[in-house]
N, C-alpha and C positions, 0 to 999 in steps of 0.2 A: 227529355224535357227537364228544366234543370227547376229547381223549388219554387226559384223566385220567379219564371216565366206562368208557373201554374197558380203563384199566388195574385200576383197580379194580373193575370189575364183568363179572368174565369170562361170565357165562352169558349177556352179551346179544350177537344176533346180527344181523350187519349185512350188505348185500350191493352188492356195487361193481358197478354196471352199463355194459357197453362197446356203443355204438354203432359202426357202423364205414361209414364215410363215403366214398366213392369219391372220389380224388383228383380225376378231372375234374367233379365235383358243385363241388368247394370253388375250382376253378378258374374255373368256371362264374360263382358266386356274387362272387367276386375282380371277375372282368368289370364284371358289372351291378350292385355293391356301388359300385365307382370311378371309374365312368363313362369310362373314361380314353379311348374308342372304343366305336362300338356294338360288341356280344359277334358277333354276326355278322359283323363284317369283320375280325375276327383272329381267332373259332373254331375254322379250320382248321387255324391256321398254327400254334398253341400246340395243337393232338391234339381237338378237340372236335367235337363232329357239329354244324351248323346247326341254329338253332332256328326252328321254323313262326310264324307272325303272330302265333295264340292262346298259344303257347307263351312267344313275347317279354311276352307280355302279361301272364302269369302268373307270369313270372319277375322283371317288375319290378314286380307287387305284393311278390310275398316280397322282395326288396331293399329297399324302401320299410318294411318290416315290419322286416328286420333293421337298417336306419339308425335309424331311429325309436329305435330300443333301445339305441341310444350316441351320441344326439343332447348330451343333456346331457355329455358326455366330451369334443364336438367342440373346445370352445376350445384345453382341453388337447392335443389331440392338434394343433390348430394350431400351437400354442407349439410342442412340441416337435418339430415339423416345419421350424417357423422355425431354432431353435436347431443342428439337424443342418444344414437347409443353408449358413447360415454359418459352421460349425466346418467343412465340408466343402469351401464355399468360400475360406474361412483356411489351409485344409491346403492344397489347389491351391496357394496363392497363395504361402504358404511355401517350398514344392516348386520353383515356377517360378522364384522367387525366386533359389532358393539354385542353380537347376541354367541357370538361362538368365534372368540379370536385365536382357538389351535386351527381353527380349520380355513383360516388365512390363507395358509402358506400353500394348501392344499390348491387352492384356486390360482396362485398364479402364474400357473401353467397356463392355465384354462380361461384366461384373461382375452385373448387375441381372440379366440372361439368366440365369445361369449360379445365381445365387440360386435364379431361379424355379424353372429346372431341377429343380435339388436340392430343394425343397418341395415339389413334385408328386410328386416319387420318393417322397420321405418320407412325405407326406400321404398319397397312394395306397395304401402300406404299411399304415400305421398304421392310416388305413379300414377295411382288409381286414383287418387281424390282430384288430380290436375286434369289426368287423362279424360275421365267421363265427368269431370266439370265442365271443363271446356267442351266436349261434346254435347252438354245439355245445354250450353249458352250461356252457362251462370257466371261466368266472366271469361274474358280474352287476354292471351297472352300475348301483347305488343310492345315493343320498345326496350323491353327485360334486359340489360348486358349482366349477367350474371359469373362473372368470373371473381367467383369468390375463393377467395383461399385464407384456410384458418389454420394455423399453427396448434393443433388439439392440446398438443403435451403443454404449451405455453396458455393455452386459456383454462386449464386444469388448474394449472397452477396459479393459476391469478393475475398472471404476466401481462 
């Protein structure tokens, strides 16, 4: 219902509905949404109970369910995975720069690593915040054409 229908037309009535989600459920889904590890060899260690055969089973249908549902959003969420981890690895480098510039040269090598690092972090994230967003309802992904493409080394540089 949109602002102006509720402000002018006070006799209609509306109902806000609260689901409520067990934090290890969304934790759960976090897992088996980003593949980052099977959910079984860190379940314990992040508070979660091990999951049975049928159980993995069932769980990575409903993940396959909720990727599927921000499939079209994926490029997007690429890009702006790329974009954080080189702003993230620009800020390191800045940092290192200005606090210990022998140890520069040391790094870059370890440049490309250190990128990828920060993408996974980021992509991971993003996965997971799209993923079990969209599962909660908290918004819908329609219409999205996300065929982003950025030139990194050209927006580094200011181009």
């Amino acid at each position: 219902m949109s602002w102006f229908n509720r402000f002018f037309k006070k006799g209609i009535e509306y109902e806000t509905v609260q689901t409520d989600i067990p934090l290890t459920t969304i934790v759960r889904w976090y897992l088996y949404d980003t593949e980052l590890v099977e959910p079984n060899e860190i379940a314990e260690e992040v508070g979660l109970s091990l999951v049975s055969e049928e159980g993995d089973v069932k769980e990575k249908e409903d993940s396959a369910h909720r990727i599927h549902n921000i499939l079209t959003a994926m490029p997007y969420l690429e890009t702006i995975s790329n974009i954080s981890a080189n702003v993230l690895v620009s800020l390191h480098l800045k940092e290192l720069e200005e606090n210990n510039p022998s140890a520069l040269e040391e790094f870059d090598s370890e440049i490309f690593n250190m990128v990828s690092v920060y993408k996974a972090v980021a992509l991971s994230t993003l996965i997971g915040a799209f993923s079990i967003g969209s599962e909660l309802d908290l918004f819908h992904i329609t219409g999205i054409t996300s065929d982003i493409e950025v030139d990194m080394e050209k927006y580094l540089n200011g181009e």
